[in-house]
N, C-alpha and C positions, 0 to 999 in steps of 0.2 A: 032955638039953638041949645039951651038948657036941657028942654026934656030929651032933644037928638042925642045929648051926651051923657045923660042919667040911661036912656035904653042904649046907649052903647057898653054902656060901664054895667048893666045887671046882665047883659049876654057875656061880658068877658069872665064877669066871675061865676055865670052859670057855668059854661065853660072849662072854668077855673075848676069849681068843685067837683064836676063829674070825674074830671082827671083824677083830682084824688080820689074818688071813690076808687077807681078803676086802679088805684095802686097796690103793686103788690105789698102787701103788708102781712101773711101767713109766709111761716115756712113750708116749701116743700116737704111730702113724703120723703123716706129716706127706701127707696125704694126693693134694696137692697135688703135691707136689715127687715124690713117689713116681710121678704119673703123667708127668711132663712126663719124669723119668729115663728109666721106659721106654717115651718116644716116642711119647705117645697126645697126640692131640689133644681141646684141655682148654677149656670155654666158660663164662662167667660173666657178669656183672651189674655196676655199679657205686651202689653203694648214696653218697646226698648229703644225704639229709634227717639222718642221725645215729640212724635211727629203728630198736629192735631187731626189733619189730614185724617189720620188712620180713627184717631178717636172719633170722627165726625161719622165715618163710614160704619162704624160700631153702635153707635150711637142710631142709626137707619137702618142697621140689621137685627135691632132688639135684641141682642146679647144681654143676659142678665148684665154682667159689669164686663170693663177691664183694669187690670191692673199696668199702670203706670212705675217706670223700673226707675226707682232713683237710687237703687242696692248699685246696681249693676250698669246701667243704662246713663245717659247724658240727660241734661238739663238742671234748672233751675226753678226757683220758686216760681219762678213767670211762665215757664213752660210749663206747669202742671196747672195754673190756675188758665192758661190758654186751649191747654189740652181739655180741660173739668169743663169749661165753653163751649168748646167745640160739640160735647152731648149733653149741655143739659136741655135741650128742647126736649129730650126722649126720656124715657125710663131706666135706661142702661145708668150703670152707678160709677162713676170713677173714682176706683179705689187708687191709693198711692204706699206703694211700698217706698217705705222711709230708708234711706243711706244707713241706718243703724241706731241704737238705741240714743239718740241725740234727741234730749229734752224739749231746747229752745225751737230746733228746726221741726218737732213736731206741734208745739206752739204752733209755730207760723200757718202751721200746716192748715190747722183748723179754721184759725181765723181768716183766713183765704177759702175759709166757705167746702174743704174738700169734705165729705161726707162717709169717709170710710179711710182707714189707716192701717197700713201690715209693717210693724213693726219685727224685722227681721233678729235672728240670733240671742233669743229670750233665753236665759240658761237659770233664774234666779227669782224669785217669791218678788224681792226688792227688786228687780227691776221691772217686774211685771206691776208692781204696786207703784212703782215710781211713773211709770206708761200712763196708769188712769188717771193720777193722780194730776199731770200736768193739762188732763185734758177735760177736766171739772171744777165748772165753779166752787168757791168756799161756800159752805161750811167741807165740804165734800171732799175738794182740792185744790191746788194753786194757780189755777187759771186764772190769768189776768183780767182785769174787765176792761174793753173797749169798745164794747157791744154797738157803739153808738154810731162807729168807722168804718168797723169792717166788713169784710165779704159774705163773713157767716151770719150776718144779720140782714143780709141784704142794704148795706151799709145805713143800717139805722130804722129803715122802712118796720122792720119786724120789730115792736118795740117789748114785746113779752118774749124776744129770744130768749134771757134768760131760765125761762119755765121749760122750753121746748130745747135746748141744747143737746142736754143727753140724751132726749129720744133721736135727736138728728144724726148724732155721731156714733159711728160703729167703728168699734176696737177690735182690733186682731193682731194676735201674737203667732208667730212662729218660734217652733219649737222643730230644729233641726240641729242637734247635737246629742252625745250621749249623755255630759252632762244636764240637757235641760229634758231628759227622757227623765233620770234621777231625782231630777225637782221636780216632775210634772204634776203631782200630786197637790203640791206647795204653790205652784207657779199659779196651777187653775180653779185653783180654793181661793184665788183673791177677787173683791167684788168689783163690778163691771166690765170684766174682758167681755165679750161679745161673741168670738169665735178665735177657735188654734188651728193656726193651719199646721201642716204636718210638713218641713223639707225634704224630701228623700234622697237629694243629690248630695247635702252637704253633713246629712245623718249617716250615709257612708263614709264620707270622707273623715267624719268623726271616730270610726271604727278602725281606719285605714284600708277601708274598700270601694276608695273613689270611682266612679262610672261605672258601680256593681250594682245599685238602686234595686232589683232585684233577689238580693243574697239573705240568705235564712237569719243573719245577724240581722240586717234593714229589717226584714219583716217582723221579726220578733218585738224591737221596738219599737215601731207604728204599731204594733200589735198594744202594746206600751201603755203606749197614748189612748188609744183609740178607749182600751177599757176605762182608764182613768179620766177621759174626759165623758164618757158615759157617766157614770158617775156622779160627777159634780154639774150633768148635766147640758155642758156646754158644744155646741155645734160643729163640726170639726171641716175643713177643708187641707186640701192637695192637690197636686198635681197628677197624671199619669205616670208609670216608671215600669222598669222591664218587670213581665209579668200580672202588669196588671192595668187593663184598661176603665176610661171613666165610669164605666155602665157598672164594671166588677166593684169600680171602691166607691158608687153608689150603695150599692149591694153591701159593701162592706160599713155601711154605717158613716157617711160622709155626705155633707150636707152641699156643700163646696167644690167645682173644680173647675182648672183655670186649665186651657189647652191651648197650647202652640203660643207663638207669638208672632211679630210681624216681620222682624230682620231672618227667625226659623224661619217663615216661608218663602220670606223674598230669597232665603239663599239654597231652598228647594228647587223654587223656579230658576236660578241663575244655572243652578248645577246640572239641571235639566235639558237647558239650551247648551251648556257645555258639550254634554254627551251625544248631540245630534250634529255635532260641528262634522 
């Protein structure tokens, strides 16, 4: 009976141990930021309805990322870490554009494991230094340490997260305004932004040439950016806008671009079936 239960007990903890071999304990690639490093040009999606659904199907069609809209778009912390689920079996990246320059909620953001950040309406050196700054370890910056819990450590599994964080996470600022065209010089001299995306909807609107995306003022100051972030070296994204398609603001020196979204096409397709009524 003895030795029956000594070879029961070394099969459970053989067992036992394979499992932990078999644990994840590395971080993932940051799949994203790996490509845009080395210079490939990267195309994506903007997901608005909150829906994982869609992330999932993105995620199957190997889209470099999408971006997740919490500017503009519904949801909560739990819907972006459900959405970030839904692809991480794949290599697509799920980025999340943050509600606005909001610290704490960019905090959350990370430690919830999201591996790419677009911090909307940068207008200012401080708040682009304030953006890195929350989201880096000390000595560096004032990221809190709970490495041990959260999602960005793979709640603890990963225990040299700390060395590997900053290569995990990619910063991206938007700059769509005229004043953060003014500071753009200032904004992209500060260290670790990762990429500036360029807004062209709401850099009119800054002009007072709302839904003109298009107009020789818009393009003058993309023009702006564009040399200014050459420069300092940093990788630039956008969207499409009138006059000028993905292929063209490849062409024009952009590393980055995000097309359509999913409520744009459901409300192509809706409008389509209107028209045959």
């Amino acid at each position: 009976m003895l030795e029956q239960t000594m070879s029961a007990y070394k099969k459970t903890a053989t067992l036992t141990m394979n499992r932990h071999d078999n644990a994840v304990n590395k971080l993932s690639p940051n799949y994203l930021k790996q490509k845009i490093i080395e210079g490939q040009r990267v195309v994506g999606t903007w997901l608005q309805s909150g829906n994982s659904t869609f992330a999932e199907m993105i995620g199957f069609s190997a889209l470099d990322f999408f971006i997740i809209d919490q500017e503009h778009g519904p949801g909560d912390l739990q819907t972006v870490i459900d959405m970030a689920r839904a692809a991480a079996f794949s290599k697509t990246t799920a980025v999340v554009r943050c509600p606005g320059i909001d610290i704490i909620y960019i905090k959350r953001l990370i430690e919830a494991g999201i591996e790419a950040i677009l911090v909307p309406m940068v207008e200012t050196a401080d708040q682009a230094a304030a953006i890195v700054e929350a989201c880096r370890f000390p000595p560096l910056g004032k990221r809190g340490d709970a490495a041990h819990v959260t999602r960005s450590s793979y709640y603890g599994f990963v225990q040299d997260y700390h060395q590997h964080a900053s290569d995990k996470l990619m910063i991206m600022i938007q700059i769509e305004t005229k004043e953060g065209v003014n500071n753009a010089a200032e904004i992209l001299s500060v260290a670790g932004i990762d990429l500036v995306f360029v807004g062209p909807s709401d850099l009119a609107g800054s002009i007072n040439e709302l839904g003109n995306t298009g107009s020789e003022g818009v393009t003058r100051l993309i023009n702006q950016v564009i040399n200014i972030a050459k420069k300092y070296d940093i990788p630039l994204g956008t969207v499409p806008r009138d006059t000028k398609t993905a292929e063209e603001l490849f062409e024009d020196g952009f590393s980055l671009i995000s097309v359509g979204s999913d409520v744009a096409c459901y409300f192509d397709f809706l409008q389509n079936i209107i028209k045959q009524e």
